[in-house]
C-alpha positions in Angstrom: 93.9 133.0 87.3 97.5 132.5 89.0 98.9 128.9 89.5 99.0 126.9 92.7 102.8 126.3 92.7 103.0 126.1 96.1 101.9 122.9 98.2 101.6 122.4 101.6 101.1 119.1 103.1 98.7 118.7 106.4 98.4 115.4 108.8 95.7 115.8 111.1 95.7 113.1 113.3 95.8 109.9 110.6 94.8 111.8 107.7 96.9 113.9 105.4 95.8 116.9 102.9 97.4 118.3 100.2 96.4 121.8 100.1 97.7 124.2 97.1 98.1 127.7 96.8 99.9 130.9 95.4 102.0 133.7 96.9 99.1 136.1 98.4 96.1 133.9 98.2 96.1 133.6 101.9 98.6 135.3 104.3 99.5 132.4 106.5 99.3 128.7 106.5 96.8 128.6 109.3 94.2 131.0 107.0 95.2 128.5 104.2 94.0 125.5 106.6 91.2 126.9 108.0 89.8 128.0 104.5 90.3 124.5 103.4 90.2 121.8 106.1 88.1 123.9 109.0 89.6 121.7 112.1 87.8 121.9 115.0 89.3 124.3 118.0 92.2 125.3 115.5 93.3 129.0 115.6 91.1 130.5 118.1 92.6 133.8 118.5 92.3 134.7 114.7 95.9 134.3 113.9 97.0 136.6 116.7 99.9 134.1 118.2 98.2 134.2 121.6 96.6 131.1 122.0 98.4 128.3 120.4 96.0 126.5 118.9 97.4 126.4 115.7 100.4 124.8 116.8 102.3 122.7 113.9 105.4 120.5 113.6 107.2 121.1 110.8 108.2 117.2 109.6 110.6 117.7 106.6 113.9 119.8 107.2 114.9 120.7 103.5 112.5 124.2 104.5 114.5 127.2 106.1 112.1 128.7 108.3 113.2 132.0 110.1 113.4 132.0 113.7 110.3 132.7 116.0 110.0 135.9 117.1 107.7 138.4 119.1 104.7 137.2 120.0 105.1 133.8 118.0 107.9 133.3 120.4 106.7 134.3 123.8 103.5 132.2 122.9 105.8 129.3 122.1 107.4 129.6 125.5 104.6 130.2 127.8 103.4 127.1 126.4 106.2 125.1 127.3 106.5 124.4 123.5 110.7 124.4 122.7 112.8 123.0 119.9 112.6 124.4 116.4 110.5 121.9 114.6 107.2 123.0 116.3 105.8 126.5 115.1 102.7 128.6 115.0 100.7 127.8 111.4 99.9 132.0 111.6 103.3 132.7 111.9 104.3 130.7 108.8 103.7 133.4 105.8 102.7 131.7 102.6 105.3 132.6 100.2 107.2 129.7 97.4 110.2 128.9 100.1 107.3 126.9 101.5 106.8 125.0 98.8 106.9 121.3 99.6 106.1 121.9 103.6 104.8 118.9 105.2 103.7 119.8 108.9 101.4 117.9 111.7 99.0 119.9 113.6 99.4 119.3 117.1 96.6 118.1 119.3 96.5 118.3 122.9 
């Protein structure tokens, strides 16, 4: 079996998750939430970056995340979301630069 050498930190509302996983395991970090924590009303549209749901901040800054793009971004702004700390969780592909991530699901 591979090693968990990759750990993502997850505050929902007052509580926080340490969740642990390897390259490929799951694709994204909402898939690698919902597996784990199963949040109510979180990524409705299956990790299609339509419905926002899934919406994170991203707290620490140390992480280089690439740019939202395509439909990440477009969801992003007809949302009304903007800065660069907040992100779609399906958007965020699970590979060892996110080792260390600490992100907050948003709640409307």
């Amino acid at each position: 079996m591979q090693q968990k050498d990759i750990s993502i930190t997850v505050l929902i509302d007052e509580d926080r998750y340490e969740l642990h996983t390897y390259e490929r395991e799951y694709r994204n970090v909402m898939v690698l939430i919902q597996d784990n924590l199963c949040p109510d009303d979180f990524g409705e549209c299956g990790g299609q970056g339509r419905c926002c749901t899934c919406l994170a901040e991203v707290l620490n800054k140390n992480i280089e995340l690439p740019a939202p793009h395509g439909n990440e971004a477009a969801t992003l702004a007809k949302h009304h979301v903007t800065g660069t700390s907040k992100r779609l969780s399906c958007h965020l592909l699970i590979d060892k630069k996110l080792n260390g991530l600490v992100i907050k699901l948003c709640r409307e």
